[in-house]
Each structure stands twice: as C-alpha cells, then as structure tokens.
SEKE-264750 format. One record per residue (C-alpha): residue number from 1; residue in one letter; x, y, z. Coordinates in nm, 2 decimals, decimal comma. Layout:
BEGIN
R   n res      u      v      w
R NUM   a      X      Y      Z
...
This chain:
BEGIN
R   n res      u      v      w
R   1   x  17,26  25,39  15,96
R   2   x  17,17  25,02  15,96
R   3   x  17,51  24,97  15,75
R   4   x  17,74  25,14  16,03
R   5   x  17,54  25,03  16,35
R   6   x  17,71  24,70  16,40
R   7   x  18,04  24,87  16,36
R   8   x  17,99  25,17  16,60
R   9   x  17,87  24,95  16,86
R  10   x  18,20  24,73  16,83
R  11   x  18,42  24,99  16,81
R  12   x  18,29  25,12  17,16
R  13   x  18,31  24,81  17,30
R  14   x  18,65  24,78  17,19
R  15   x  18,76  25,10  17,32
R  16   x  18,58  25,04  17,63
R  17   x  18,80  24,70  17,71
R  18   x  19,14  24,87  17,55
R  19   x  19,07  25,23  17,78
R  20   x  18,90  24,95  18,08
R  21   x  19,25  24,74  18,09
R  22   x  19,49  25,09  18,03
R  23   x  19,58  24,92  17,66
R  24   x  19,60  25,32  17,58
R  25   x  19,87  25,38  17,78
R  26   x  20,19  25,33  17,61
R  27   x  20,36  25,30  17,90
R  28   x  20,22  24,96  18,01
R  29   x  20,24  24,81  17,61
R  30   x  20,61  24,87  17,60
R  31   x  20,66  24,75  18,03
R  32   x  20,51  24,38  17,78
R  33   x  20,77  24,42  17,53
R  34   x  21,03  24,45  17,80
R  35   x  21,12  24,07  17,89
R  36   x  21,39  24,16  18,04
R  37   x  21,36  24,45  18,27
R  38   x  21,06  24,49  18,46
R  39   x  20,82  24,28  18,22
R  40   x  20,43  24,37  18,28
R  41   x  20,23  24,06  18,15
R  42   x  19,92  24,23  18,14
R  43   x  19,88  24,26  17,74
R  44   x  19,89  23,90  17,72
R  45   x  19,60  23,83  17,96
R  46   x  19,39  24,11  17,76
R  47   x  19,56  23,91  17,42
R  48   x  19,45  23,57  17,57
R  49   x  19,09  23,68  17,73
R  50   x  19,03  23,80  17,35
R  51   x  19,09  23,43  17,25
R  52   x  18,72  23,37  17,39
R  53   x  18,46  23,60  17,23
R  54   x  18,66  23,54  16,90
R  55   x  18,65  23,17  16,96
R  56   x  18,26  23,17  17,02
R  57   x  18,19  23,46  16,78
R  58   x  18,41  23,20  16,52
R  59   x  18,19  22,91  16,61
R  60   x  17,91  23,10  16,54
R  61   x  17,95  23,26  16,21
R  62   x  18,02  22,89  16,11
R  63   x  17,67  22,78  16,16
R  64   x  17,51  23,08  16,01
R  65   x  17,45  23,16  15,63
R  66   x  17,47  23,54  15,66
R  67   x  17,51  23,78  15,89
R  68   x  17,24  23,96  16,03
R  69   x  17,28  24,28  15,92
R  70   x  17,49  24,22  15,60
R  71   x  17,48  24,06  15,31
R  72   x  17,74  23,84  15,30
R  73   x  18,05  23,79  15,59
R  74   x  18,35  24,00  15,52
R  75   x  18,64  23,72  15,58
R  76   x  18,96  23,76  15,42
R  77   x  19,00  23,46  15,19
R  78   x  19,38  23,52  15,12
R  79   x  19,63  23,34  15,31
R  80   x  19,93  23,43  15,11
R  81   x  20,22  23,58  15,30
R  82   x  20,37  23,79  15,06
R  83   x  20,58  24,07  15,05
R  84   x  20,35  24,35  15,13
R  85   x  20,20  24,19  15,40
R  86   x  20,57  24,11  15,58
R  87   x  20,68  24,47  15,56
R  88   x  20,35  24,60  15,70
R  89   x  20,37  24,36  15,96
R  90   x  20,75  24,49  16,02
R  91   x  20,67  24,81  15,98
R  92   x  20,39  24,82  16,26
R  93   x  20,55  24,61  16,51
R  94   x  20,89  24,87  16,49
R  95   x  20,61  25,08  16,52
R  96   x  20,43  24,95  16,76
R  97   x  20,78  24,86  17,03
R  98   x  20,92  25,21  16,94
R  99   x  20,60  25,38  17,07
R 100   x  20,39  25,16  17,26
R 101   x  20,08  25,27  17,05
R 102   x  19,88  25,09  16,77
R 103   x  19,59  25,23  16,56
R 104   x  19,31  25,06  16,84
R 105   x  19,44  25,21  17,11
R 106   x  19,58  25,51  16,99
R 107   x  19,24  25,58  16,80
R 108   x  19,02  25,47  17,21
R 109   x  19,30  25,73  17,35
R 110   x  19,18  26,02  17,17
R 111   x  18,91  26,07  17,42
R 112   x  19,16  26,12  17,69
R 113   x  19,28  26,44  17,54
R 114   x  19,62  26,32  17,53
R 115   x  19,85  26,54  17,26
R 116   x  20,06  26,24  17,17
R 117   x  19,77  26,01  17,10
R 118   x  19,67  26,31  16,86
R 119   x  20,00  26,34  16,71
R 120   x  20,02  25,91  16,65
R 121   x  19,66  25,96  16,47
R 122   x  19,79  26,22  16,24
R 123   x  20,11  26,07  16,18
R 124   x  19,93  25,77  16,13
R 125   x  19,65  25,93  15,87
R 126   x  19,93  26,10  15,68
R 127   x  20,08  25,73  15,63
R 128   x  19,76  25,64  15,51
R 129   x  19,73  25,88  15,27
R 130   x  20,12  25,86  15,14
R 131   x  20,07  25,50  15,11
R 132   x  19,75  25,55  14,89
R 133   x  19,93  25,80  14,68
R 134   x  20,23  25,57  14,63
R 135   x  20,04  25,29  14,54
R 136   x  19,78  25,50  14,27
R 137   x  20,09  25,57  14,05
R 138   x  20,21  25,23  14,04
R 139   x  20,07  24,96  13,71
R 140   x  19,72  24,81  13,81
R 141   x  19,93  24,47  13,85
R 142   x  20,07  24,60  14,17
R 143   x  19,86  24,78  14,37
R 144   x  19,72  24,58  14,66
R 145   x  19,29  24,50  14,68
C-alpha cells in the first residue's frame, strides 16, 4: 500500500483541481482552443497556476537524494524528440481539439456519470491495448521503453 499511497493521494488532488476549475468539461477546453470565436482563457490560468507547485516541487527534489517513499526519483532522462514521440504528441492534441477531453480529465470525469467521459476512457483503453499489440510484434529494436 506504501508503494501506491503517494500516487492515490496525487491523483485526487488532481482530480479535485481538474473537476474544482470545470477542466472535465469539454465544453470550456475547446471555448480555449477557440481564439477566434468566443475564446475562454481559463485553461491557461489553471496551465499557468500549475507553473508553481511544479516549480517548488522541482526545487525541491533538487536538494533531496531520494524520495521519501521510493527508492530512487522516476525522471525521464531522454530528451530526444523522435518520431514516436511527434506523432503521439499529434495524435493527442487532434485528439484533444476534436473532443475537448484528455486522459486527466476524462479519467476525474468518470465520477460525474457522464456516458461520453465513459465512452473516451474505453476508446482510450482500447488504444492502449492496440498500441501494445502493435508494438509486441514488431523486432526488439523498435519497440519503445
């Protein structure tokens, strides 16, 4: 329980501030993606007030030499761009402008009852799982860490 207990309580939290500033309402992501209709900048102030806890939190782990309830800290060390990376990052913005939903707050709108928020999730797990398939029958060389 020790293991998951950090990540619980963050997810909650996290749901809590996307549910807290309506991030699970797709209606208000795609009103931000609209610059030139009637253009609701409230994504960027929940984007930007992110900026601090992430700063601190950053600031933090710098000074430490292990995490408190782990091991070691679980910090990408790539910082290639490479082609995987580009088309998932195309393929969830289309994503995300075309529905107004990303995994966070589609996974914090669950609780709502909401059948589209079940439908994205599902839709969403059965991309998972097709991608995982796709990528087992490829050689070793190309499958991604």
């Amino acid at each position: 329980m020790r293991k998951f207990l950090p990540g619980l309580i963050v997810g909650i939290v996290f749901g809590a501030g996307l549910a807290l500033s309506d991030m699970v309402n797709p209606a208000r992501v795609l009103a931000f993606l609209d610059i030139a209709g009637a253009w609701d900048p409230t994504l960027a102030y929940v984007m930007g007030a992110a900026l601090i806890p992430s700063a601190i939190a950053y600031r933090i782990r710098q000074r430490m030499d292990r995490p408190l309830l782990a091991q070691t800290f679980a910090i990408p060390e790539s910082r290639r761009l490479d082609r995987p990376l580009l088309l998932g990052a195309a393929l969830f913005g289309i994503g995300w402008g075309l529905v107004g939903l990303c995994p966070g707050p589609a996974l914090a709108g669950l609780v709502l009852g909401a059948w589209q928020m079940w439908l994205f999730v599902a839709a969403m797990l059965a991309g998972m799982a097709l991608h995982r398939i796709a990528t087992a029958t490829r050689a070793p060389e190309l499958k991604q860490g």
